[in-house]
C-alpha positions as CSV (number, residue, x, y, z in Angstrom):
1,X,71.8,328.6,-29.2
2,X,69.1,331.2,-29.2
3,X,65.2,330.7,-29.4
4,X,64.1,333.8,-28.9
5,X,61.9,334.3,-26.0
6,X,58.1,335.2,-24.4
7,X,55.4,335.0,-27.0
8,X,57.6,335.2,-29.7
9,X,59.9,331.9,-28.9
10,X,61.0,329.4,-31.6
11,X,58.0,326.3,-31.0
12,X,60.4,323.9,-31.8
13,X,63.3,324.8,-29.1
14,X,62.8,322.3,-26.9
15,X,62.9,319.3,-29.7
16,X,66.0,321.0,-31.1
17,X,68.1,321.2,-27.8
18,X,66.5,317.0,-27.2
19,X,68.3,316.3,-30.4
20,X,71.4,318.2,-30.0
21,X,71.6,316.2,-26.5
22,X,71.0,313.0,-28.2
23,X,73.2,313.5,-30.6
24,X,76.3,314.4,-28.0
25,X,75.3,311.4,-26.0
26,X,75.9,308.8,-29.2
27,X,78.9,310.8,-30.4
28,X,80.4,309.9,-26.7
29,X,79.2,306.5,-27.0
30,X,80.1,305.7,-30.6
31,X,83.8,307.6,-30.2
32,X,86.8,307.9,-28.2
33,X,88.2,311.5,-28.5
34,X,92.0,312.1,-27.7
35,X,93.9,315.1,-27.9
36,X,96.7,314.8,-30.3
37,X,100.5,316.4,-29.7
38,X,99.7,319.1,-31.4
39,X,97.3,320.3,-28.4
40,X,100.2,320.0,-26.0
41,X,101.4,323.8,-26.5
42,X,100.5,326.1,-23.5
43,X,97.5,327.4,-24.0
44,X,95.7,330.2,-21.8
45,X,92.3,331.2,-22.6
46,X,90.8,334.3,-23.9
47,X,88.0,336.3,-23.8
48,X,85.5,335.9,-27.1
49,X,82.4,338.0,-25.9
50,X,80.6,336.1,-23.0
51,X,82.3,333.0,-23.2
52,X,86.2,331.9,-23.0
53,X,88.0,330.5,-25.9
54,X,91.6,329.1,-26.5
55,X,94.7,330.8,-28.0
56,X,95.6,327.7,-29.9
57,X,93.7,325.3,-32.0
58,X,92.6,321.8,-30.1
59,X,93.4,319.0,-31.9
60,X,91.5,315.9,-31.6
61,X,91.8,312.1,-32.5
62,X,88.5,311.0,-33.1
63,X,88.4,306.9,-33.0
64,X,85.3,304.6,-33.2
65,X,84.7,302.6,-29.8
66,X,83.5,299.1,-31.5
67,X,82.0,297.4,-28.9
């Protein structure tokens, strides 16, 4: 996620990047993910600009953790 930088940085970066964080952390709390049978083809990553990405799509189960 990009804020810009120096003088002209976004004012509100650092609230944005605390929510995205609290969000994660109840998503991981609230769920349980699994990886379906689907995701169990090879897959080999790739190169999408800086970062790596896979060949096939990931397939999750997604299941609330009632506590």
């Amino acid at each position: 996620m990009s804020f810009g930088a120096g003088s002209r940085r976004c004012i509100g970066a650092a609230l944005a990047v605390y929510e995205m964080k609290l969000i994660l952390a109840r998503l991981l709390r609230g769920f349980q993910f699994r990886l379906t049978p689907a995701s169990d083809r090879p897959n080999h990553p790739r190169r999408r600009g800086f970062t790596l990405g896979p060949t096939v799509p990931v397939c999750l189960q997604v299941v609330s953790a009632q506590r």
